[in-house]
VEXLODO-890174 format. One record per residue (C-alpha): residue in one letter; x, z, y negated. Coordinates in steps of 0.2 Angstrom, whole numbers, plus 5000, padded with zeros to 4 digits. Layout:
BEGIN
aXZY ...
% end
This chain:
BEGIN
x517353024535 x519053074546 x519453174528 x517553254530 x518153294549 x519653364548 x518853484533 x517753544546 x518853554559 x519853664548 x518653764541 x518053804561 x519853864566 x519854004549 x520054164561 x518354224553 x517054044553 x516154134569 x515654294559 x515154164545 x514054074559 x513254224567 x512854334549 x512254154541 x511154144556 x510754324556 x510054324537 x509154134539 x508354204555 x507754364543 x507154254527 x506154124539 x505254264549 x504754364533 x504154224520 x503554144535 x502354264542 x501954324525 x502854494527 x504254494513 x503954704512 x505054674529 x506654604522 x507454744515 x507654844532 x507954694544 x509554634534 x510054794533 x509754814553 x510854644553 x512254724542 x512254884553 x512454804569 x513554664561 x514954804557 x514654914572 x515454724582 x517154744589 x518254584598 x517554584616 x517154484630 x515154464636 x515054594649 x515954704638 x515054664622 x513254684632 x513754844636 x514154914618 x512854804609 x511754934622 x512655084618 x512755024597 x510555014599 x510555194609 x511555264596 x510555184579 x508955254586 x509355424588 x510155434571 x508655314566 x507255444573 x508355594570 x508255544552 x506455514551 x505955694560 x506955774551 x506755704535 x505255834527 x506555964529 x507955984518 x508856104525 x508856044544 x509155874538 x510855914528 x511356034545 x510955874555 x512055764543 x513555864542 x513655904559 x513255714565 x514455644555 x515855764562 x515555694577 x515055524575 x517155514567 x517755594581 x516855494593 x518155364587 x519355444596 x518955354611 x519255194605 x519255054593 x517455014600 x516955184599 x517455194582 x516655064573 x514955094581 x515055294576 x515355224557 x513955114559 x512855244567 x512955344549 x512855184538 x511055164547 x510755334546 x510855324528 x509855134525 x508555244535 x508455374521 x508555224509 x507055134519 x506155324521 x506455344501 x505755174495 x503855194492 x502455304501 x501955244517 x500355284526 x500255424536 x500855354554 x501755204546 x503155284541 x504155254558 x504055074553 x505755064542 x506855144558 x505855014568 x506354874557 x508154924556 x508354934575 x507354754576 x508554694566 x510054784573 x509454694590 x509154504582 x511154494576 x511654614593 x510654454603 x511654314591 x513354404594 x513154394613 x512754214612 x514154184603 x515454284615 x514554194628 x514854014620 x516654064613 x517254174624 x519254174623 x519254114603 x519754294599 x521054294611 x521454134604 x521554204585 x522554374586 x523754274597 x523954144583 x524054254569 x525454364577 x526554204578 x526054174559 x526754334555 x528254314564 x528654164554 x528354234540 x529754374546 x530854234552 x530854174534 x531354334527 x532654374539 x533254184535 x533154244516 x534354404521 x535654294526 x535854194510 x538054184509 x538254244489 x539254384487 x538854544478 x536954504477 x535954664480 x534854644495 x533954834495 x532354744491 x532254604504 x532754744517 x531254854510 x530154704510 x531054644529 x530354814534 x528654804528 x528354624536 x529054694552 x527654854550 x526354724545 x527054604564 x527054774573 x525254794568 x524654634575 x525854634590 x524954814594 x522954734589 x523454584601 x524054704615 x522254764614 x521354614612 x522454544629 x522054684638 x520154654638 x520354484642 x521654504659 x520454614667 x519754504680 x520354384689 x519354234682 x519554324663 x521454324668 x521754154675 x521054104656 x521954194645 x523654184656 x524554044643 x523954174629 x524754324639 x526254214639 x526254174621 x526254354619 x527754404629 x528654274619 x528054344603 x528954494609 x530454424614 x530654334599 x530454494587 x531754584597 x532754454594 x532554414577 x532654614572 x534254624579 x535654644566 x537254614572 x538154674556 x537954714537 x537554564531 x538354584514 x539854604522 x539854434533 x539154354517 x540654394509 x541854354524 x541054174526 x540454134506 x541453994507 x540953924524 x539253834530 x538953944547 x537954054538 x536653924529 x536653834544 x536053994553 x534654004538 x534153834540 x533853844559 x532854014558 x531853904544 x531453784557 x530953924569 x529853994556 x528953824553 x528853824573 x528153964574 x526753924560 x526453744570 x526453844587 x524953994580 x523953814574 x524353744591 x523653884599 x522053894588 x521553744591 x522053744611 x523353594608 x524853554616 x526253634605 x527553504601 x529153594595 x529753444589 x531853384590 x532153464571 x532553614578 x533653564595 x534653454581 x535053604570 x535553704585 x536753574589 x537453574574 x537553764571 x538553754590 x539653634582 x539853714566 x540453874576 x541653804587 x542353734575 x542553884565 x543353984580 x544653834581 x545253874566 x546653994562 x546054154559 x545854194538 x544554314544 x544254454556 x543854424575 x542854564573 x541854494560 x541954314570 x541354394584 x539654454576 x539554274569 x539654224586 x538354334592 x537054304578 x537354094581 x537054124600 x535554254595 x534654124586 x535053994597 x534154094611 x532554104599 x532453904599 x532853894618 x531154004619 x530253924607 x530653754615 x529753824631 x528053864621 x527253704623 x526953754643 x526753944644 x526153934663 x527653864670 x528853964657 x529454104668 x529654224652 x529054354661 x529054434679 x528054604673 x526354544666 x525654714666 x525054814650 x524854974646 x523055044643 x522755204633 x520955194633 x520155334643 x519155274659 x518255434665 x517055564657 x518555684661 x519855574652 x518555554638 x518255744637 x519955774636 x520555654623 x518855734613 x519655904615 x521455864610 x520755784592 x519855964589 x520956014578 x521556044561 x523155944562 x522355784569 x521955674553 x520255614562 x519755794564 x520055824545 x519355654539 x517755734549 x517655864541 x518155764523 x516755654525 x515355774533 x515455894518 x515655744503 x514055674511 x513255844512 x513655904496 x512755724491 x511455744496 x511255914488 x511455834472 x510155704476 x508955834479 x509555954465 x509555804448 x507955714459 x509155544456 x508255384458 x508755284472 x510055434475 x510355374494 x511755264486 x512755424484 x512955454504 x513055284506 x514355244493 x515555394497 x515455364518 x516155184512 x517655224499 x518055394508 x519355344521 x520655444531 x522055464517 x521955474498 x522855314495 x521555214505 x520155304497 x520955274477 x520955104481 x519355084487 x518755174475 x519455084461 x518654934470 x517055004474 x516755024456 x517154864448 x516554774463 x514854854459 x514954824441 x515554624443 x513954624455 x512854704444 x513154584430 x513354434440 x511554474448 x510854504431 x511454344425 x510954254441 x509154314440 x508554274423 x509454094422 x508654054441 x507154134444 x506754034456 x506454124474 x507353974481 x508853984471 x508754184475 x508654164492 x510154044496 x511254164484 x510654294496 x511154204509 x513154184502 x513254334499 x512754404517 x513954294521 x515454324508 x515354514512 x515954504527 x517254384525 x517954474511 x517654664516 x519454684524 x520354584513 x519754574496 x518554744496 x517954724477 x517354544479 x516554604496 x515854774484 x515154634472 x514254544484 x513354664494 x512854714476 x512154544473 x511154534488 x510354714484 x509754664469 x509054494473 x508254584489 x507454714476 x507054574465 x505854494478 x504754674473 x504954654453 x506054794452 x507954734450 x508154794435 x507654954437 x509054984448 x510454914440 x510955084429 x510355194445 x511355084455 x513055124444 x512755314442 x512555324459 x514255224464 x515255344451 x514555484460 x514755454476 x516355394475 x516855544465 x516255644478 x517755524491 x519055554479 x518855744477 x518655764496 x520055674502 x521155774487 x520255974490 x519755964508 x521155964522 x522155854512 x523455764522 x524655714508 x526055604516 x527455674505 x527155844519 x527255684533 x528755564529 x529855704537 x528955704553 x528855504553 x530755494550 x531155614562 x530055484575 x530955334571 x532455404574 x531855474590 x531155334597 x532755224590 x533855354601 x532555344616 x532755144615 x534655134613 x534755234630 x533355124641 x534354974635 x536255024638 x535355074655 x535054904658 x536654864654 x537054964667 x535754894678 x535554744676 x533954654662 x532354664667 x530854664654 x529654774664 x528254874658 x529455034654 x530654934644 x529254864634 x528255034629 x530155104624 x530354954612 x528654944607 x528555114601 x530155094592 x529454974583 x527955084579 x528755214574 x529755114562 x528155034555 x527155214552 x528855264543 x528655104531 x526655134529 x527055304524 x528355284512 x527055164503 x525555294505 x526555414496 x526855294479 x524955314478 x524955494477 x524955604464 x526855634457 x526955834464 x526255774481 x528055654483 x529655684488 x531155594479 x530755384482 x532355324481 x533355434496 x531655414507 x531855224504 x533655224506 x533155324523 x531955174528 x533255044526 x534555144537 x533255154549 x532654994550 x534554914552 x534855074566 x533254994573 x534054834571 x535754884578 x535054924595 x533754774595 x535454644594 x536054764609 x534354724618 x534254544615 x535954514623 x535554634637 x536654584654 x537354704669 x539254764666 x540354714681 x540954904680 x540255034672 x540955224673 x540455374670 x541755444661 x542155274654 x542655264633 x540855164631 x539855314640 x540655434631 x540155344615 x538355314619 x538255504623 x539055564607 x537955444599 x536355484607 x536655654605 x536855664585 x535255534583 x534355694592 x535055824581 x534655734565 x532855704572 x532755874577 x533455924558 x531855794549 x530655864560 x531056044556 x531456014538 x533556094541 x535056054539 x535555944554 x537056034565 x538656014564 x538255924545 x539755954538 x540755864552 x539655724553 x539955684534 x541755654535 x541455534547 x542155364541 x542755264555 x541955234573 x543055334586 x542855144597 x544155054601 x544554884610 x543854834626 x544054714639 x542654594643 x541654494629 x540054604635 x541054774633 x541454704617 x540054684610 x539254834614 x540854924608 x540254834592 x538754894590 x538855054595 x540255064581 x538954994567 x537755124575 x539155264572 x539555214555 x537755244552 x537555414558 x538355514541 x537255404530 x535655444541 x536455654540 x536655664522 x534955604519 x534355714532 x535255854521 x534555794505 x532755814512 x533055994519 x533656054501 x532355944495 x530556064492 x529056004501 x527555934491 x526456084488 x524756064499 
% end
């Protein structure tokens, strides 16, 4: 019984077991009204009408879920009507589709909310086509289809409220848990870096470091969002104000645990023969399993308990390097001194973690604000509207990408008369996303997903012809689509095609739409592929430049806040954060471009290995100022005209010149003499805080002619042809 519970219990915290509850609900509400009252001939546009609303659902609290379930309805019944008037002609329909589809995507630019209801706005456009295209109505019945759709829209809009009203911080709860899962998972790597074995090449756990850290920066920035809905209010925010917490630690820690206090291959070397190291891997091991028990914690509203593993491996990595600084000195201070620096570092990650388990009376943070960039007023909207309009903005050419593919569809459907050709529009509006290596692999998964479904239905119908059997398999699948659909998109392809079939099936005609069905998937997303490739193609081997050029920016822009607190004094207020924060963004595009590109087409590419060679110096530069950050404290004295000034000027200065160089494409000034460059032009200074920062502004020096003769290879270096 306690083994049945805790499955349960279990199965309830996975981050997606409401959706299950709410579509499972949704469907069973669908198949007990229709076989019930008689009126099977219903099912088809209701679960489609579920499905529509279903995707149009956005993380939100009640007030602000009521409000876009409202706007999600308005919306599916103009497209929904709009569809039907204008379906007799042809030629005003295919004018309405393109053009509603352009601004359906740049709708979207208002917001994530905005965005998923404009996509499902054209997905139900197009189930109405499907519903309009099925069988001859009646004259005067023909508006039942749009009818059914919006009445089924409605029943999972009236399930979802329920549900935001009985669980009303759980997605809070979730995107707060699953940030501290990824940032143990990045602990673990970052444990993994440190491994003491000399000459052991470490290019690919810095690439993979890199890609965590993009993959942490995502959730941090999804969480950001999430909190800000629910802290507006003071009753909302007296609730989520442990979860706020949680997430300004989360922060903390990942400066922290980005920092890089020196080349690692180089103190792995210099301490191969001593334990400091592997005791500084094992205590970021036990901060990585804290972390883990902490997001569980936090899901299932427990008390965390860090637990004493952790304050006993501190003490022993505090013995360990006293005892090693006792010693006479058979290595460089210099080199002790990072040691020093990294051990105190990760000590500071378990003093915060050991404060997690009460989060209200943690002071972590004096500025609790966050920064907003959704627009409030129709003036705000207008203008973030206007500022898309454009060629160069990737949602205006996806708009325009996605409007011609789906006219161009449904000019074939009316020039070969295909059966059941509304597939077309509706496959190529799911495969065709926003760059071309998004839209190959969905492609790729759209098809075989839609073969594995075919078959499996085919199978699955001839050895249970049972309705019962049907039904319940309908059922899972309603429900396994939208569990799998962000993560494993074929599975999710191959149940949505189950559940298509077994719906048809229920009218004897299954069979007949199984070779229908494939055509119509290869065309449609044919039609993706050459969109994204021949229509405003926005090939990231033309973009890497531009994201290089903003890491390096915003690394420049965060080096200067944080020597100014320095200067200042610490203080983690709202300013210090967005700086930080879009450091960390800009290193996480930089990382998600350079892997867009491998999918491209080999003349759409620059040169892999000097653009990943270019990631990794970023991302330690980007490390190089975060150990500056994490050990931020005021100067006693700080002088104008003082040596560290002058370097942090010098610096600054040449981190602008060679962004200024990527995002031009040039030769960065004064190349030649920042090539010859081999020793930082720092020398000693007096206090242990001047110290340090002398040190890593010399790693960060000895940086800059790396970072400038890639930035030279890459203006000598063609751009991919459009």
């Amino acid at each position: 019984m306690n083994t049945d519970f805790e499955f349960l219990r279990r199965a309830w915290l996975h981050d997606k077991a409401l959706d299950y509850l709410k579509i499972a609900l949704a469907f069973s509400g669908v198949l007990a009204v229709c076989f019930g009252m008689g009126h099977e001939d219903w099912l088809v546009n209701l679960l489609l009408g579920v499905i529509a609303c279903a995707l149009a659902e956005t993380p939100d609290r009640f007030g602000g879920r009521f409000r876009a379930l409202v706007v999600t309805l308005l919306c599916f019944a103009f497209v929904a009507f709009s569809v039907r008037w204008l379906y007799p002609y042809p030629w005003l329909f295919v004018l309405g589709l393109a053009s509603s589809t352009l601004c359906f995507v740049m709708l979207g630019a208002l917001g994530e909310r905005y965005a998923a209801i404009a996509v499902a706005s054209i997905i139900l456009a197009i189930y109405t086509m499907l519903s309009l295209s099925q069988r001859d109505l009646p004259t005067g019945h023909d508006w039942q289809g749009p009818a059914l759709l919006l009445i089924g829209a409605g029943w999972y809009g009236a399930i979802s409220l329920l549900g935001a009203l009985l669980f009303a911080i759980r997605p809070a709860r979730q995107i707060v848990a699953q940030t501290f899962e990824a940032l143990g998972a990045y602990l673990t790597l970052k444990a993994d870096l440190l491994e003491p074995q000399s000459g052991r090449e470490v290019d690919a756990q810095r690439i993979a470091l890199a890609t965590q850290n993009g993959r942490l920066v995502g959730l941090m920035n999804r969480a950001r969002q999430i909190l800000l809905i629910w802290t507006q209010g003071e009753r909302a925010a007296r609730r989520s104000a442990a979860l706020l917490q949680w997430y300004f630690l989360a922060q903390e820690i990942h400066e922290r645990t980005s920092s890089a206090h020196y080349p690692y291959q180089a103190l792995a070397e210099a301490f191969a023969r001593s334990d400091i190291l592997f005791r500084c891997q094992s205590l970021m091991r036990a901060q990585a399993e804290a972390c883990h028990a902490l997001a569980a914690a936090i899901l299932s509203a427990r008390t965390f308990d860090p637990g004493e593993r952790g304050r006993a491996v501190r003490h022993e990595l505090e013995a360990a390097l006293a005892h090693l600084q006792t010693l006479p000195h058979r290595v460089d201070a210099e080199l002790l001194d990072s040691v020093a620096d990294l051990c105190r570092n990760i000590s500071a990650i378990e003093a915060l973690l050991a404060t997690a388990g009460e989060p209200a009376t943690a002071s972590l943070q004096r500025d609790r604000s966050l920064r907003d960039h959704n627009p409030k007023t129709l003036t705000e909207m207008w203008q973030r509207l206007r500022a898309q309009v454009s060629p160069p903005s990737k949602r205006f050419r996806h708009g325009v990408r996605l409007a011609v593919a789906l006219a161009a569809g449904y000019g074939l459907l009316h020039a070969f008369a295909l059966p059941q050709g509304y597939w077309v529009l509706l496959t190529t509006v799911f495969v065709c996303q926003p760059s071309f290596s998004t839209t190959w692999q969905r492609l790729s998964e759209r098809v075989f997903g839609t073969v594995l479904g075919l078959c499996g239905a085919s199978l699955f119908i001839s050895a249970f012809p049972h309705p019962t059997a049907q039904l319940a398999l309908l059922l899972a699948c309603g429900v396994a689509f939208f569990a799998l659909r962000t993560d494993r998109y074929m599975a999710a392809t191959a149940s949505i095609t189950v559940l298509v079939m077994i719906c048809f099936n229920q009218f004897g005609s299954s069979y007949a739409v199984i070779m229908p069905r494939l055509l119509d998937t290869l065309i449609g997303s044919a039609l993706a592929a050459l969109a994204v490739a021949f229509i405003l193609p926005d090939w990231q081997g033309r973009q890497v430049h531009h994201a290089m050029a903003c890491a390096v920016e915003q690394a420049e822009r965060y080096l200067g806040i944080v020597l100014a607190q320095y200067r200042q004094g610490k203080n983690d207020d709202l300013t210090y954060r967005i700086v930080r924060r879009e450091a960390h963004n800009a290193d996480a595009e930089l990382s998600s471009t350079l892997v867009a590109m491998l999918t491209e087409p080999g003349r759409y590419r620059l040169a892999p290995e000097p653009a990943f060679r270019f990631l990794c110096a970023s991302h330690t530069l980007l490390g190089y100022v975060s150990a500056l950050g994490a050990h931020r404290e005021k100067v006693g004295e700080w002088l104008p005209d003082s040596q560290i000034a002058h370097a942090e000027r010098r610096i600054r200065a040449s981190l602008q010149r060679i962004a200024a160089a990527l995002d031009a494409h040039s030769l960065p000034d004064g190349h030649a003499n920042a090539t010859t460059l081999t020793e930082p032009s720092l020398t000693d200074a007096d206090t242990e805080i001047e110290r340090r920062i002398v040190r890593q502004l010399s790693l960060i020096e000895l940086l800059l002619p790396e970072l400038t003769e890639l930035t030279a290879s890459f203006a000598t270096e063609r751009l991919p042809a459009r």
